[in-house]
C-alpha positions as CSV (number, residue, x, y, z in Angstrom):
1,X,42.1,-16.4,-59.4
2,X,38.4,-17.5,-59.2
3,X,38.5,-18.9,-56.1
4,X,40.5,-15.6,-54.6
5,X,37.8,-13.6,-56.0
6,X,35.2,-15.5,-54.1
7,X,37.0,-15.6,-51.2
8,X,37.3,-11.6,-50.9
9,X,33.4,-12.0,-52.2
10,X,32.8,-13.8,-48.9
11,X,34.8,-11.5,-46.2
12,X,33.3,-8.3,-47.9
13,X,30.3,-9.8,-47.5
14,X,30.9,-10.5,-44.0
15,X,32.2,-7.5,-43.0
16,X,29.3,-5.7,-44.7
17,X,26.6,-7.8,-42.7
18,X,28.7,-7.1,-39.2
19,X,28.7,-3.4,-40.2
20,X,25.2,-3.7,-41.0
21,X,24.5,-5.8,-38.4
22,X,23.4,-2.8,-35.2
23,X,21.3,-0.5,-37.3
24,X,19.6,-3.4,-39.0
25,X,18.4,-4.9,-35.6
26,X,17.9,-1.3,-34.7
27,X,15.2,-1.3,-37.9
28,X,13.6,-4.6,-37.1
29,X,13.3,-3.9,-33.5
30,X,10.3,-5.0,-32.7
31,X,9.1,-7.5,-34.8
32,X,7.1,-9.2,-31.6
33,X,5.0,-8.5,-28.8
34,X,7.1,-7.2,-25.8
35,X,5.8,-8.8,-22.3
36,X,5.5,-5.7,-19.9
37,X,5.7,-7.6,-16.2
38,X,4.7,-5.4,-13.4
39,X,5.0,-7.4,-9.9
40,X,1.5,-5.9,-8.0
41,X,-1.8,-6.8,-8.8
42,X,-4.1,-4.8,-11.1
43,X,-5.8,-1.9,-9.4
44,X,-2.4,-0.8,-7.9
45,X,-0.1,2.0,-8.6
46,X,2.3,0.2,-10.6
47,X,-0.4,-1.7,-12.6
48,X,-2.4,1.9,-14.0
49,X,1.3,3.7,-15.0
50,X,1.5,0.5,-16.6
51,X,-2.2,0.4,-18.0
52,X,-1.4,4.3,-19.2
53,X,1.9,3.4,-20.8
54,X,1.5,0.3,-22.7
55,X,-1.3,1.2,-25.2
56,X,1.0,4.3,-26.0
57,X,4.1,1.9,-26.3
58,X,2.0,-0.7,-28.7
59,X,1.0,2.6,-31.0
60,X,4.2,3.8,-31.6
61,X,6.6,0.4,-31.8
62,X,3.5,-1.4,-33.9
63,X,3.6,-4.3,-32.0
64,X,1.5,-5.2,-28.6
65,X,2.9,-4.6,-25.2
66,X,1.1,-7.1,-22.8
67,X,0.9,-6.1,-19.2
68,X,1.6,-9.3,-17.4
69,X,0.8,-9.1,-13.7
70,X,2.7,-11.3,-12.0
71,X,2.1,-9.9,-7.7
72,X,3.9,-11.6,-4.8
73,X,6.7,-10.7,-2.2
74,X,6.4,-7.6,-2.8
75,X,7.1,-7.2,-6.4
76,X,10.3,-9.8,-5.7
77,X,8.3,-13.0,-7.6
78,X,8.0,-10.4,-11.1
79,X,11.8,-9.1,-10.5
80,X,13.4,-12.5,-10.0
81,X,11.1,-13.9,-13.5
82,X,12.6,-10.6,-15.4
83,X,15.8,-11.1,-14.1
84,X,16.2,-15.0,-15.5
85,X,14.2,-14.1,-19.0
86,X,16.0,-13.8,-22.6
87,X,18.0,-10.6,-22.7
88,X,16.5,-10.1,-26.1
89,X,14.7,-6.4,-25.4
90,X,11.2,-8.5,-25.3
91,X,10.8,-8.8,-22.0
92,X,10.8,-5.5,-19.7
93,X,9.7,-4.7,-15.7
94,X,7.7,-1.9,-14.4
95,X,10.5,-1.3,-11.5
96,X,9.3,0.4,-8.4
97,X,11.4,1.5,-5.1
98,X,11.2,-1.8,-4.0
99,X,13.2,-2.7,-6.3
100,X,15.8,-1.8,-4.2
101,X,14.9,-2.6,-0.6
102,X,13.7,-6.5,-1.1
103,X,17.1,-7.6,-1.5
104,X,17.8,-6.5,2.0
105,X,14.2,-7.4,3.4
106,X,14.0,-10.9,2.1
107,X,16.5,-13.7,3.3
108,X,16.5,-15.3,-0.3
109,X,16.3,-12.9,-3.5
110,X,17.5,-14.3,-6.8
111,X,18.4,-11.2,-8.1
112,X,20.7,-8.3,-8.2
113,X,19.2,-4.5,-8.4
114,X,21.8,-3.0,-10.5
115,X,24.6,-6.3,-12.0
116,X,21.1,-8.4,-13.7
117,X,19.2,-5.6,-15.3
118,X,19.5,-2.6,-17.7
119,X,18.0,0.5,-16.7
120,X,15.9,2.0,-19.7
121,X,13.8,4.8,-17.9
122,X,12.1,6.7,-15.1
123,X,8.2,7.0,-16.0
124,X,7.0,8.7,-12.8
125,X,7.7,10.1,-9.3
126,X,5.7,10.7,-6.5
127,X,5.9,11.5,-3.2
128,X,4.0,9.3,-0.2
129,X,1.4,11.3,1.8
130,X,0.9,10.9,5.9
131,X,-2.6,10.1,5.9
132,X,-5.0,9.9,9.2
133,X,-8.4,9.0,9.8
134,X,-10.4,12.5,10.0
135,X,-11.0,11.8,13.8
136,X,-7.4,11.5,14.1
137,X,-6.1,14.4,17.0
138,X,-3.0,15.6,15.4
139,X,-3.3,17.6,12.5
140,X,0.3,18.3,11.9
141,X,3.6,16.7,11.4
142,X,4.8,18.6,14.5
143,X,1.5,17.5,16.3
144,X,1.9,13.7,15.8
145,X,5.5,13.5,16.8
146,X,4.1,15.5,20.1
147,X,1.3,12.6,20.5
148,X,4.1,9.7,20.0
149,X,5.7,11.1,23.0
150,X,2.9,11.0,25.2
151,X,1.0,7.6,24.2
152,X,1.1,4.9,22.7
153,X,0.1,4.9,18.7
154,X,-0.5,2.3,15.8
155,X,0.3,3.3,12.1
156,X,-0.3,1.3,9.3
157,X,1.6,0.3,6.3
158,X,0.9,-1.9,3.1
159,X,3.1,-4.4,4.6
160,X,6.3,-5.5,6.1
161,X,9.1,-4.3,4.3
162,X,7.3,-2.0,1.8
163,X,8.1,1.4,1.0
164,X,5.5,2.6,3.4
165,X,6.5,0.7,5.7
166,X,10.0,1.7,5.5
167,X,9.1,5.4,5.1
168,X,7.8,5.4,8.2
169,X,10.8,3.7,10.0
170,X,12.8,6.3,8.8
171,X,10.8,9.0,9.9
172,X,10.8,7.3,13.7
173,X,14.7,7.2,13.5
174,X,15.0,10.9,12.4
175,X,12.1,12.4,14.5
176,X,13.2,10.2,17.3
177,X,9.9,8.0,18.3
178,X,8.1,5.0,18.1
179,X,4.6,3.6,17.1
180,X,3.5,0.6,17.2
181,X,3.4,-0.9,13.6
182,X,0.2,-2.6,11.9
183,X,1.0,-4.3,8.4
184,X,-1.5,-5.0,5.5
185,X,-1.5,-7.1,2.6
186,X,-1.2,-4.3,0.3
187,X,-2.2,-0.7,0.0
188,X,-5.8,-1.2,-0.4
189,X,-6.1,-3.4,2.7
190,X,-4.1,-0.6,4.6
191,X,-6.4,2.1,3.1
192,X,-9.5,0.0,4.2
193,X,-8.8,0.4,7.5
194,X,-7.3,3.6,7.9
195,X,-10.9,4.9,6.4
196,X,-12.8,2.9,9.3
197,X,-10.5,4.6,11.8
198,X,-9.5,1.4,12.7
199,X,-5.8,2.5,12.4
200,X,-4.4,6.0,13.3
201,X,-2.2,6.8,10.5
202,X,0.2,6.1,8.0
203,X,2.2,6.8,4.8
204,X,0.2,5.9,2.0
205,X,0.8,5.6,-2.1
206,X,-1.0,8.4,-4.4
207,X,-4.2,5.3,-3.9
208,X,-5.1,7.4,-0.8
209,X,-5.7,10.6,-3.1
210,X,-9.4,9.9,-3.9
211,X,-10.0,9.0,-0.2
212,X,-8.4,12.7,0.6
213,X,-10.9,14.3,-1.9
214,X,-13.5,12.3,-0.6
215,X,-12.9,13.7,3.0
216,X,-12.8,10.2,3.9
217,X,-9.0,10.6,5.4
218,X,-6.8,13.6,6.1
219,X,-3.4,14.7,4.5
220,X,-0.9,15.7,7.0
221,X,1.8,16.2,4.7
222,X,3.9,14.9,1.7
223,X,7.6,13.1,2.0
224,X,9.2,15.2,-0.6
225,X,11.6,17.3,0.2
226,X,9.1,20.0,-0.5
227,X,5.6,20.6,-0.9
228,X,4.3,18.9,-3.8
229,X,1.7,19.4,-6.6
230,X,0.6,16.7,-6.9
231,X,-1.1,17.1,-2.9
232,X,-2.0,20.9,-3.5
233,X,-2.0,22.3,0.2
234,X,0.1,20.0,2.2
235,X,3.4,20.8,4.1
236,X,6.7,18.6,3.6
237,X,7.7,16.5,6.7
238,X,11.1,18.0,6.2
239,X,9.1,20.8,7.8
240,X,9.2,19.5,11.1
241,X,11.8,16.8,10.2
242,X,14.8,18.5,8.6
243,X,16.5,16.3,6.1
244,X,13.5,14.2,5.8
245,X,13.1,12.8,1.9
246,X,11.0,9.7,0.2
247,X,10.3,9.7,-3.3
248,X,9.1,6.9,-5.2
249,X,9.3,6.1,-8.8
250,X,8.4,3.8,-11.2
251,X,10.3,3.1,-14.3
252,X,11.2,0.0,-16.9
253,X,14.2,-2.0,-16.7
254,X,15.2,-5.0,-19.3
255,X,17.3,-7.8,-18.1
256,X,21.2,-7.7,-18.0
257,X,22.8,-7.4,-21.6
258,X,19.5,-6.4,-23.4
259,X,20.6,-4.9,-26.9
260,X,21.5,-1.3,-26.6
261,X,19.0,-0.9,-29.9
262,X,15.8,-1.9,-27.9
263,X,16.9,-0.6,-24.8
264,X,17.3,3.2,-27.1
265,X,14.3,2.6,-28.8
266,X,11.7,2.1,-25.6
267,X,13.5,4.8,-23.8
268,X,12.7,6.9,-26.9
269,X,9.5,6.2,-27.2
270,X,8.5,6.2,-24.1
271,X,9.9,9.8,-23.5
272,X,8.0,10.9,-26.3
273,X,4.8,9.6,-24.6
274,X,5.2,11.5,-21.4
275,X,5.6,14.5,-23.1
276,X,1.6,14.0,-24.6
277,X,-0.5,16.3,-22.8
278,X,-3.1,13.5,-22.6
279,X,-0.8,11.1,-20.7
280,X,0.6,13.8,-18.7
281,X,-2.6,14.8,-17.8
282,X,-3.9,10.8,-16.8
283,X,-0.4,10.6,-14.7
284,X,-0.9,13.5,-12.9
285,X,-4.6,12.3,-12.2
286,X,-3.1,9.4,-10.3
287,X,-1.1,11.6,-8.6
288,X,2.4,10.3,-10.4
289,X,4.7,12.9,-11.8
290,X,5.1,12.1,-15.5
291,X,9.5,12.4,-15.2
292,X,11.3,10.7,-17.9
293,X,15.2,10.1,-18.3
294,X,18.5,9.0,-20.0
295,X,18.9,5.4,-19.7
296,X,22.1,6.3,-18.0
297,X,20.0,8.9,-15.4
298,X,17.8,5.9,-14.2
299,X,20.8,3.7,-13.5
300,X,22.2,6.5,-11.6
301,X,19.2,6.7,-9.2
302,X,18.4,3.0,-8.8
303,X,22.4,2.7,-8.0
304,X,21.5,6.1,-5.5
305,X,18.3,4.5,-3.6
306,X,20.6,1.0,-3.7
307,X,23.0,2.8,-1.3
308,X,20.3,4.1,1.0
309,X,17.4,2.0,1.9
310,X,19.3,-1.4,2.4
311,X,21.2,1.0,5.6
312,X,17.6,2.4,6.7
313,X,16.8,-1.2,7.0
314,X,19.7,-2.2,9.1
315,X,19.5,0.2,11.4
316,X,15.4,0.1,12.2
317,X,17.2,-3.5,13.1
318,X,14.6,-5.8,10.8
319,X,15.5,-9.2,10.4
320,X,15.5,-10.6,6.6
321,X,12.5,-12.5,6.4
C-alpha cells in the first residue's frame, strides 16, 4: 500500500511539473542577458533601431540586451551565426530585407529565411528615397527615366546585391532602361560620393535624410507605394512608374524552435515600446516608421518579400556570387 501510494506521489508530481512546466518558463523567462546580433556595422540603419530598442528591451525584461555587431556579406555572416545558435530565446537578429534576397545573391548561404528562424516582430518600415547630387539635371522621376533614354548614366548603390541595389534593378525592368551601375561598400561610402557629385543618383536608406536637410543632395521621390511621411514633400515613383513598391523593414527573429514563451514575451514588450511616444518620436527621427506586429504578421511578410525579390534577381540576370 506504501509503495502504491508513493508511486501515485510520483506521477502526480509529474504531471503537476509538465502542467506547470510552460507558464513557469514563461515566469523565469529571462533569467540572462539576451545577445541582440545585428549584421551591419555601428552607425548604420539596422545598428541605431537596434541602439533605440535594446535599452527599452533591458528595462522592461530586467536583464541586459547586448547589441552584438557582427557586419559582413551583407548581413549573411550575423544570419548564418543566428541561425546555428541555441534555440533557447537568448539569442535574437535584427532582420532586415536582406534577409530575404542573400540567399539568392550569394552562391553559398547556410541558412534558410523562413524553415531556420522564428519570426517574433516587425520594428520599423521605411521606404528608400531616389537621391541626386543637387547639380544633378533631372529633378523628377519622369525626368530621369527621359535622361536614361538619351545618355549614358551611373547610379550608385551600397553594394552588389543590396536592397538599393536591387531597388534600382527593379525600377530599370519596370520603367524599361538602363544605367550603368557603381557599387559601394556600404551606404555611407555610397552617400560619400553621391554628395561629391561624383555619382549621379541612386536609391538610398533613411542615412541620406540629413544630407537632404542639409541641401547637400536632392530627393526625387520615395519607393512607397505612396508618398511618405517620413520624406515630407516627395512624390512616389509609382507616380511615373505604376506598380512600383520597395519597403524595407527591420524586425527580430529568434532561431528555429525558440520557446513560444520568449518568443511572446519580446514580441510583447517590444510592442509596448513602440507605442512610447519617446521611441516613436527617436524612430521617426531616423526616418523608420515605428510598425509593430503579431509574431504570425512578421512571418507572413518575410514569407511575402521571400516570393518576390529572389524572382527580381533572376530576371535583372545576376549571377550568385
Amino acid at each position: 500500500m506504501k509503495t502504491t501510494s508513493i508511486a501515485l506521489f510520483r506521477n502526480l508530481t509529474i504531471i503537476a511539473l509538465l502542467i506547470a512546466g510552460p507558464s513557469a518558463t514563461a515566469a523565469s523567462y529571462p533569467s540572462k542577458p539576451i545577445r541582440l546580433v545585428v549584421g551591419f556595422p555601428a552607425g548604420g540603419g539596422p545598428d541605431a533601431t537596434a541602439r533605440v530598442i535594446a535599452p527599452a528591451l533591458s528595462e522592461k525584461l530586467g536583464q541586459q540586451v547586448i547589441v552584438d555587431n557582427r557586419g559582413g556579406a551583407g548581413g549573411v555572416i550575423a544570419t548564418e551565426l543566428v541561425a546555428r545558435a541555441p534555440n533557447d530565446g537568448y539569442t535574437m537578429l535584427l532582420t532586415t530585407l536582406t534577409h530575404v534576397v542573400n540567399p539568392a545573391v550569394y552562391r553559398k548561404v547556410a541558412y534558410h529565411p523562413i524553415k531556420d528562424f522564428s519570426a517574433v516582430t516587425r520594428l520599423v518600415q521605411f521606404p528608400f528615397i531616389l537621391v541626386s547630387h543637387p547639380n544633378f539635371a533631372a529633378k523628377t522621376t519622369a525626368d530621369l527615366i527621359k535622361m536614361t533614354r538619351t545618355k549614358p548614366l551611373v547610379y550608385a548603390s551600397a553594394g552588389n546585391g543590396t536592397t538599393s541595389h536591387l531597388s534600382m534593378e527593379l525600377f530599370m525592368m519596370m520603367a524599361k532602361v538602363e544605367a550603368t551601375h557603381v557599387p559601394y561598400k556600404g551606404a555611407a561610402a555610397q552617400l560619400l560620393d553621391m554628395v561629391a557629385g561624383r555619382v549621379e543618383f541612386g536609391f538610398a536608406s533613411p542615412a541620406a535624410v540629413p544630407h537632404l536637410r542639409a541641401g547637400r543632395l536632392r530627393g526625387i521621390a520615395v519607393t512607397s507605394a505612396k508618398p511618405s511621411e517620413l520624406v515630407p514633400g516627395l512624390p512616389a515613383v509609382s507616380e511615373a512608374v505604376p506598380g512600383y513598391e520597395v519597403v524595407n523593414w527591420f524586425g527580430l527573429t529568434m532561431p528555429a524552435g525558440s520557446p513560444r514563451e520568449a518568443v511572446l514575451r519580446i514580441n510583447r514588450e517590444a510592442n509596448a515600446i513602440l507605442a512610447r511616444k519617446d521611441i516613436r518620436d527617436t524612430l521617426i527621427l531616423q526616418a523608420t516608421e515605428p510598425n509593430g506586429s503579431t509574431p504570425e504578421e512578421f512571418a507572413k511578410l518575410i514569407e511575402s518579400e521571400n516570393r518576390k525579390w529572389p524572382a527580381v534577381v533572376k530576371a535583372a540576370g545576376m549571377e550568385p556570387g
